[in-house]
N, C-alpha and C positions, 0 to 999 in steps of 0.2 A: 504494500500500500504506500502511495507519496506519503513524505515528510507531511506537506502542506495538506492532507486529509487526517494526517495522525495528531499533527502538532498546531496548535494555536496563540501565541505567543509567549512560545517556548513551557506550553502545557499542553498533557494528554486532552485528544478531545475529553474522553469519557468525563475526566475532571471538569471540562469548560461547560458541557452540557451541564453536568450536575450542578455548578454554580450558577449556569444561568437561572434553572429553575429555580434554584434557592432565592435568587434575585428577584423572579417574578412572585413567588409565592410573597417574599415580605413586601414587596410592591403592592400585590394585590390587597393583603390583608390590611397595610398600611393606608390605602383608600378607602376600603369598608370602616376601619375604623374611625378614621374622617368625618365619613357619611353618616353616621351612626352613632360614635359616643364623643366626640370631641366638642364640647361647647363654646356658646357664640357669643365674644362679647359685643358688648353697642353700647352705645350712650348717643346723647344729643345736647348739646348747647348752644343755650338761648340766652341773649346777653340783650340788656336794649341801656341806651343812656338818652339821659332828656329832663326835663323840667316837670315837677310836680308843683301846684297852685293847691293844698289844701286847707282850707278854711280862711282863704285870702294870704299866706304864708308859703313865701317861694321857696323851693330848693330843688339842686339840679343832682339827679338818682344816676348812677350806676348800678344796675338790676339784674340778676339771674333769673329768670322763669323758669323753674322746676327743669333747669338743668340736671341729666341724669346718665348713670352708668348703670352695666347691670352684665346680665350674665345668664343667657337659659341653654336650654339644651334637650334633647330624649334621651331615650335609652334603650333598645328593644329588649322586651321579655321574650317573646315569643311572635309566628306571625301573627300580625293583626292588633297585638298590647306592646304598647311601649310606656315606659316611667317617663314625664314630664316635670320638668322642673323651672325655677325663674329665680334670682334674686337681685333686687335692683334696689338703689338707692338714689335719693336727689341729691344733688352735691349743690351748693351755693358757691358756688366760682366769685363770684366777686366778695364775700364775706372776708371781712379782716382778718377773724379769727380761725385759729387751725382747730377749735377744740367747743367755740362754741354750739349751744345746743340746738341751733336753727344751720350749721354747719354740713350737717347731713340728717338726711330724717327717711328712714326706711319705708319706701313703696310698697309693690305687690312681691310676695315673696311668699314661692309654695313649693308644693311637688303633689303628682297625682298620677292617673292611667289614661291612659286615653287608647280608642279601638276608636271599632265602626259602631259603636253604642255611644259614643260619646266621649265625654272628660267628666273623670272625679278629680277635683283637687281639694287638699285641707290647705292653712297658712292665712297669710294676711292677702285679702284681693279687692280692689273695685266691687260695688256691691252689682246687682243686676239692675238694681233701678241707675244707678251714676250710668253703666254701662249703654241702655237702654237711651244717651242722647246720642252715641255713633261719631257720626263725623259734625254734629250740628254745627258746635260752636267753632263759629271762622275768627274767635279771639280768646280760641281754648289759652289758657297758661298767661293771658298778659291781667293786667288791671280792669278790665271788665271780662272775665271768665264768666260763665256764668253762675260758679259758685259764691258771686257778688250777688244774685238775685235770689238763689235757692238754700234747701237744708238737704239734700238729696244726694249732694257731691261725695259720697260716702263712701272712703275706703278704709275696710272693717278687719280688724283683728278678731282671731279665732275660727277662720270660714270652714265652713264644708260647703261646698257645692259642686254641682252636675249642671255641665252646658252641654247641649244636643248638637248630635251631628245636623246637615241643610235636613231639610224636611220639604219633603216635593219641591225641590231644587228653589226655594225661596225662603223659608222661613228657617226659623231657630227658639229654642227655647233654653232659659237659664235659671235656674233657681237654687238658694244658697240659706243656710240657715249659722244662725249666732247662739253659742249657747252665752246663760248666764254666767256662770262661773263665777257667781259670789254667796257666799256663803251663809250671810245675813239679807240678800236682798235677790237680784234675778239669779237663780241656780238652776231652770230648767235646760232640757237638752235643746228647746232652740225656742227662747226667750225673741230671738230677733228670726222673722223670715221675711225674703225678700227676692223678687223673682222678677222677669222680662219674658216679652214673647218679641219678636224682631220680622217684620216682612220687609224683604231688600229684591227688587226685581227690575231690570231693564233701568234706574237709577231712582226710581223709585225708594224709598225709608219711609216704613211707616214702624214705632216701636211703642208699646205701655211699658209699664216698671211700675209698680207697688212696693212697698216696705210697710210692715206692722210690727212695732215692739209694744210694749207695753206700757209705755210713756207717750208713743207721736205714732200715726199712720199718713204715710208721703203716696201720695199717686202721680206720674208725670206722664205725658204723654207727648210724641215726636214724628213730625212728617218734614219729609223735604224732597224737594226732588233735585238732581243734579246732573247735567250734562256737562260736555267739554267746555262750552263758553259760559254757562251761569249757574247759581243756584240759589233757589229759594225756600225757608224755610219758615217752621214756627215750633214754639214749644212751652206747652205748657202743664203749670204745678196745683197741684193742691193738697197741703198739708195740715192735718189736725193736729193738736194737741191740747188735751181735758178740753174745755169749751169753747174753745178757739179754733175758727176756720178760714186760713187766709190762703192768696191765690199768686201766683205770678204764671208770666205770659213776655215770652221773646221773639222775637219777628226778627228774620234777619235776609240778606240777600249778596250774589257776589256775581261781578260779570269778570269772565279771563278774557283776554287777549294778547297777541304774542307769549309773553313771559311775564306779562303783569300783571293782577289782580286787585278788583277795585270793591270794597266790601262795607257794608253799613250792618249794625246790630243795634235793636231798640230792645230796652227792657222796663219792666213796670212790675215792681212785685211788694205785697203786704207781709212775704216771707220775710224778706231780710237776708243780707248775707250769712252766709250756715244759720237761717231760721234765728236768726235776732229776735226778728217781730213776734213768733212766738209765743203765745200766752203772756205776751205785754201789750196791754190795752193801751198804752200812751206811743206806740210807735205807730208814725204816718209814712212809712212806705219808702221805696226807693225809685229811685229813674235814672237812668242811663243810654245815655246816647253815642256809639264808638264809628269812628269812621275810621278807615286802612288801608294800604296799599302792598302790595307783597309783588317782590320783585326775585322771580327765580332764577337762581346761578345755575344751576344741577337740578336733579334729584335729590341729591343731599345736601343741598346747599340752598339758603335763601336771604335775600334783605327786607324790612316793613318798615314801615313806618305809621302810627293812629295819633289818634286824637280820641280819648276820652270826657265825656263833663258825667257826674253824678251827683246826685241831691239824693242823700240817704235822712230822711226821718226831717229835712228842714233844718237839723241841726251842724251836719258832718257835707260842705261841698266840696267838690274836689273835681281840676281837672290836670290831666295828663296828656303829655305834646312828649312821644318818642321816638325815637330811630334804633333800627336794633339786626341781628343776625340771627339767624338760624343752623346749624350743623350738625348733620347724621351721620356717625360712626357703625 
């Protein structure tokens, strides 16, 4: 037999062959594991600077918006079960301090199963009714969130919950319970429950969201439609609590073109931000009027700039003139 059939760089083939497979085998396996157990970091940072006017009283903010990192990933059990997990955290980028206690403040952070039956997860998560507004608010995370108008924005320590696979290829269903876990006062196994039902079709959003504990029951309800050039939406709340029945309602709308977006959000609510108004009879309500402009670099990248004015309760006005970034990791 030639040299050059026997020999390949001064090795027996039988040797080269063996090593090539050895090569491919941890190649290969080295992908699947990849695929399959290696987790995904990300984060996003949101910075804006600009001038705050509250209560007649100027000063110019450097801002982080629930800037964040995190960390999820699966795991297969078997075909069809895989472990799910998440842990993320907000970081305050611009915060002075390296230790103070608004520094970092722990988001959704779980682990759970997920198949074609769905997701179980336990941990801290988004309740279904928070989740239940989707993509509404076009001023998610700045100075008019709309957790400036509602008590709904709720994300709950101690979850259990199950979210549905699509359901006739448009809908979803989510529902989560809170136990008490106190020992003198709520100690049942699920003191807090709180669920969404989601129809999403052709750009279509229509979702409800409930929560009932045993101190407040929040209803909120969400439609928008959205195509490539616009969107318009509405959303609205109704929260009890003991004798108290108060309402908010947001109306919002966004036209794109090229790479720019032009976006208005009106709010009007007896709730109050995180439910202030709330079984206090002397609170007169909030308004908010946000205008914005969002100018996209990437997919991961973006610039805004709004304008905020609110009149909370007659007592507290406030408005906000920002410029700011966006960046997805």
């Amino acid at each position: 037999m030639l040299p050059a059939v026997t020999y390949f760089w001064g090795l027996p083939m039988k040797k080269v062959i063996v090593l090539a497979l050895c090569a491919l085998a941890v190649l290969s396996f080295a992908g699947e594991k990849k695929k399959s157990y290696m987790p995904k970091v990300y984060g996003k940072i949101n910075v804006s600077y600009g001038v705050e006017d509250i209560n007649g009283s100027d000063s110019w903010e450097l801002n982080s918006h629930a800037s964040r990192v995190g960390v999820k990933g699966s795991y297969p059990v078997n075909d069809g079960l895989d472990i799910v997990y998440k842990l993320e955290w907000e970081v305050d980028v611009t915060d002075s301090s390296k230790s103070s206690s608004d520094h970092i403040k722990a988001r959704n952070q779980f682990a759970g199963l997920k198949g074609s039956f769905g997701t179980f997860l336990a941990g801290r998560h988004d309740t279904p009714i928070k989740l239940a507004q989707g993509k509404f608010d076009l001023f998610n995370d700045g100075d008019s969130d709309i957790k400036t108008l509602t008590a709904s924005e709720i994300r709950a320590s101690n979850v259990v919950a199950y979210a549905s696979p699509k359901l006739g290829d448009m809908a979803t269903v989510m529902i989560a319970v809170v136990p008490g876990e106190e020992p003198n006062g709520e100690d049942g196994p699920a003191d807090t429950v709180t669920a969404n039902l989601v129809v999403e079709k052709n750009g279509f959003y229509g979702a409800i969201g409930a929560l009932d504990a045993d101190s407040a029951t929040y209803l909120r309800g969400v439609v928008y439609y959205k195509s490539k050039a616009f969107q318009i939406g509405a959303l609205f709340e109704s929260d009890e609590a003991g004798d108290f029945d108060e309402d908010a309602i947001v109306l919002n709308g966004a036209y794109s073109f090229d790479n720019l977006k032009f976006k208005v959000q009106l709010g009007n609510s007896d709730i109050g931000s995180k439910g202030k108004g709330l079984g206090n009879p002397l609170y007169q309500g909030v308004e908010s009027l946000s205008v914005g402009l969002d100018y996209k670099l990437n997919k991961n990248a973006g610039l805004y700039t709004y304008y905020v004015t609110t009149d909370d309760d007659g007592k507290h006005e406030a408005d906000y003139l920002k410029v700011g970034g966006v960046f997805k990791f």
